[in-house]
C-alpha positions as CSV (number, residue, x, y, z in Angstrom):
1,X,174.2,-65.3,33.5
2,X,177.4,-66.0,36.2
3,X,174.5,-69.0,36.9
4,X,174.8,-70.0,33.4
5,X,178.0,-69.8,33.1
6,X,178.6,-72.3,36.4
7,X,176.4,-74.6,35.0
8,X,177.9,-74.5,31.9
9,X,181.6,-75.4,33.3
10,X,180.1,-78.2,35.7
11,X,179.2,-79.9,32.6
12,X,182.0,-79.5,30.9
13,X,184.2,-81.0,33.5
14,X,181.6,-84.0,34.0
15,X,182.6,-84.4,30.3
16,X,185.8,-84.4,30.6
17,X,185.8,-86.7,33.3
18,X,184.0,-89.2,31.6
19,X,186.0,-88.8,28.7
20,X,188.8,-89.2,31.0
21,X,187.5,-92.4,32.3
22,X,186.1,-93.8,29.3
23,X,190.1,-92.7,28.3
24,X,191.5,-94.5,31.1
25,X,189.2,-98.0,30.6
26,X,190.4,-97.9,26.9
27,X,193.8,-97.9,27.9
28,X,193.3,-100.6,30.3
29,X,191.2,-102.7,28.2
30,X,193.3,-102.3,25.4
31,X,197.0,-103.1,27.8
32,X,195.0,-106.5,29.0
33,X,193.6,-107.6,25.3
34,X,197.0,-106.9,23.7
35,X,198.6,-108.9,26.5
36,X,196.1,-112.1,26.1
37,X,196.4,-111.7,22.4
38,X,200.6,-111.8,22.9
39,X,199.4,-114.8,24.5
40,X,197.1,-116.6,22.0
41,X,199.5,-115.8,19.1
42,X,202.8,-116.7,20.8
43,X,203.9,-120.1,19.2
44,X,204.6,-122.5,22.0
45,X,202.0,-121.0,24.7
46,X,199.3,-120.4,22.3
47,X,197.8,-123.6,21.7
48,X,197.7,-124.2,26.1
49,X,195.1,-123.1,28.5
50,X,192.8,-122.3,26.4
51,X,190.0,-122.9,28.8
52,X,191.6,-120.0,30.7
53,X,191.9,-117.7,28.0
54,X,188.1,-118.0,26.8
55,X,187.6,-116.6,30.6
56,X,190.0,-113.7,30.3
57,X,188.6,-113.0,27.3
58,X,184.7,-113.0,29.1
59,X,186.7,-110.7,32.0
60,X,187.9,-108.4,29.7
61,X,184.6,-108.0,28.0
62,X,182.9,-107.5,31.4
63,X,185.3,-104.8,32.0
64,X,184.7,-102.7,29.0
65,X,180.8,-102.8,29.9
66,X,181.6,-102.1,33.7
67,X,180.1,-99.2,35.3
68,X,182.2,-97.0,37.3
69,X,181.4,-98.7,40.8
70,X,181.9,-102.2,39.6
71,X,185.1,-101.2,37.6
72,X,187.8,-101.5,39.6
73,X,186.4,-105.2,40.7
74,X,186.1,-106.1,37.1
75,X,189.6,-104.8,36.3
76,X,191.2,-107.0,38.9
77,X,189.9,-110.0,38.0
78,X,190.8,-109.4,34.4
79,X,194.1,-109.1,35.2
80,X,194.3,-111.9,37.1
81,X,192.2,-113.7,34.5
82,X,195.0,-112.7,31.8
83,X,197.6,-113.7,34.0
84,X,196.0,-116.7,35.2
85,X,195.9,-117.9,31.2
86,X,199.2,-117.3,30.7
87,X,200.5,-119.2,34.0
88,X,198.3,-122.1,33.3
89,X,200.2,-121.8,29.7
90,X,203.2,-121.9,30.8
91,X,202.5,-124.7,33.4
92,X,201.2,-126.7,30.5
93,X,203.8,-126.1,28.4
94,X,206.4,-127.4,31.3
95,X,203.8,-130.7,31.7
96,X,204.2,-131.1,27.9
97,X,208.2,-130.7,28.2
98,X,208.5,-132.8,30.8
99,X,206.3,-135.5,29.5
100,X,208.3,-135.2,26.3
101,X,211.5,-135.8,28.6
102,X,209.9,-139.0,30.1
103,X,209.2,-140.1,27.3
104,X,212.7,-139.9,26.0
105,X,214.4,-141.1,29.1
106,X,212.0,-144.1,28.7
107,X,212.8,-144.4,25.1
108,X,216.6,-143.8,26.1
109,X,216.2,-146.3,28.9
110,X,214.4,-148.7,26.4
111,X,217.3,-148.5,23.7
112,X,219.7,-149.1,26.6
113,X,218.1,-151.9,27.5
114,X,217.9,-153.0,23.7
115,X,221.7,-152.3,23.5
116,X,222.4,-154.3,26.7
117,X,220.6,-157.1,25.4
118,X,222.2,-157.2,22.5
119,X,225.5,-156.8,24.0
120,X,225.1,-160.0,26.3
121,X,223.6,-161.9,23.2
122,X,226.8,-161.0,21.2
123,X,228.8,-161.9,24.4
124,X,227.3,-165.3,24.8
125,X,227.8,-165.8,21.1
126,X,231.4,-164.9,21.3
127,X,231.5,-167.7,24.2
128,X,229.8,-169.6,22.3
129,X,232.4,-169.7,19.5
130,X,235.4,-170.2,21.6
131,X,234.3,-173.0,23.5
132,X,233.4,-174.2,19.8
133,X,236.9,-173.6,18.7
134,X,238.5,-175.2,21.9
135,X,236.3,-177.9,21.0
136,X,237.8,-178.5,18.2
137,X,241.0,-177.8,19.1
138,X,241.4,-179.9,21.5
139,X,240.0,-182.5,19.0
140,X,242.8,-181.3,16.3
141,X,245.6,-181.8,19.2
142,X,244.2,-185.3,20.2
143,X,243.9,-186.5,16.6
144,X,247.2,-185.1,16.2
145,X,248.3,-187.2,19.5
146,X,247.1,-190.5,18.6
147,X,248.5,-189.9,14.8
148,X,252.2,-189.0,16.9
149,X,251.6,-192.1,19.0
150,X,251.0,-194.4,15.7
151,X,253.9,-192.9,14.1
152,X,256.1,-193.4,17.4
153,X,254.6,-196.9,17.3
154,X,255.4,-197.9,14.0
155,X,258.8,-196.3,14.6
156,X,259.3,-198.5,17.6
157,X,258.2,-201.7,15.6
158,X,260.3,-200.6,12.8
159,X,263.0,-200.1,15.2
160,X,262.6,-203.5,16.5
161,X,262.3,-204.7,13.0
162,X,265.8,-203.1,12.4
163,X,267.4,-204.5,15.5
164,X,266.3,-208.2,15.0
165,X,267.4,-207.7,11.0
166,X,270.5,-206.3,12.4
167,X,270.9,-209.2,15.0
168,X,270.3,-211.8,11.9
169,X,272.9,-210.5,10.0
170,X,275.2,-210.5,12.7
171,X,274.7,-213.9,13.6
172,X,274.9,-214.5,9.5
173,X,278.0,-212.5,9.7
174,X,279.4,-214.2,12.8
175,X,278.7,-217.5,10.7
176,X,280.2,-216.6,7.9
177,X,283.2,-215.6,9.7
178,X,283.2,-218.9,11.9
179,X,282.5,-221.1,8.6
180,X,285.3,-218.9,7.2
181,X,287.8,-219.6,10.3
182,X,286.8,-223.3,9.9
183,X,287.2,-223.7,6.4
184,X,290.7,-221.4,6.4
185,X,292.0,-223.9,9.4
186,X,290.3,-226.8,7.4
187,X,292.6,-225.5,4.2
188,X,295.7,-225.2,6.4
189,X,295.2,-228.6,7.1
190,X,295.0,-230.1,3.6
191,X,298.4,-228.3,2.8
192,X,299.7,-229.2,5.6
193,X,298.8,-232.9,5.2
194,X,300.0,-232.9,1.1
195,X,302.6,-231.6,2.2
196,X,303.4,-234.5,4.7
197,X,302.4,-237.1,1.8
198,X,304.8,-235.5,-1.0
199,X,307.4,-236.0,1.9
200,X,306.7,-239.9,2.7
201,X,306.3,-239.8,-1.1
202,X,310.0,-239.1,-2.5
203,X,313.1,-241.6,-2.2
204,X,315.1,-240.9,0.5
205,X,318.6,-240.0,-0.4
206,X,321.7,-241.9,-0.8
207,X,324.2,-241.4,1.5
208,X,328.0,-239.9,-1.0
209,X,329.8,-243.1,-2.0
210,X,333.3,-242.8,-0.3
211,X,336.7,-242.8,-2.6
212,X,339.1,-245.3,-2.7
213,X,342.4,-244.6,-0.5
């Protein structure tokens, strides 16, 4: 009977200590599988590494079929395998970020080039136009000169024309005044000589008859 009851309690700790393993592989099984599926359902790391997810997921699967020997083998390189999925997912993740940032610094770079380019086009246009204007400008300023120069020459000919009509009419007036002078002196003369023939003209005067004494 005490044999019995030895044998009894033997088993029933064996079973408790499978249970307790079996307990223990559960928990282990069930930390890893609810970290890979954290991974595989997280919304930026999800879609990466899944190459390395597949294997944690064959690890994991291993695991819960290990036997007690190989266990603690098999649990190691689940968790590496879990961890190993999520660093290559994050890794990937940082490729595709920094990809996307090269991509905009070349874009970036591209619309500053576009923007420089335009710039110096728009520059050289503005050139352009003001060496256009000065063009014509300078055109405006030299039609303008010879116009000034034409009017400043026909002022000078009518200037000239003006000082040899002035010079005519002074000689005309200097004639005038010398006919004038000649014909005054030329009428001074006339009275002068009627007068001497009304003289040589008249009687000449008896001289008072004297009285008787």
């Amino acid at each position: 009977m005490k044999r019995l009851t030895i044998l009894f309690a033997g088993a029933v700790f064996a079973l408790g200590s499978s249970v307790g393993r079996a307990a223990s592989d559960d928990i282990d099984v069930s930390r890893l599988n609810g970290s890979l599926d954290q991974l595989a359902n997280d919304p930026v790391l999800g879609h990466y590494a899944q190459a390395e997810q597949a294997r944690a997921r064959d690890a994991l699967a291993q695991l819960a079929q290990a036997r007690s020997k190989e266990r603690p083998h098999a649990l190691y390189l689940a968790e590496r395998r879990v961890d190993l999925a999520r660093a290559a997912a994050q890794l990937q993740d940082a490729q595709a970020k920094l990809a996307q940032l090269d991509r905009e610094h070349d874009q970036i770079m591209l619309e500053s080039a576009r923007r420089d380019a335009e710039a110096s086009r728009l520059e050289l246009e503005r050139q352009r136009l003001q060496y256009q204007l000065a063009q014509e400008e300078a055109a405006r300023l030299q039609q303008q000169g010879m116009e000034a120069n034409q009017a400043a020459e026909q002022a000078r000919a009518e200037a000239e024309r003006a000082r040899k009509l002035a010079a005519a009419q002074s000689r005309v007036a200097n004639a005038a005044k010398r006919e004038a002078a000649l014909a005054a002196q030329a009428a001074r003369a006339l009275r002068s000589q009627m007068q001497d023939g009304d003289t040589v003209s008249k009687p000449a005067s008896k001289p008072p008859k004297k009285g008787k004494p």
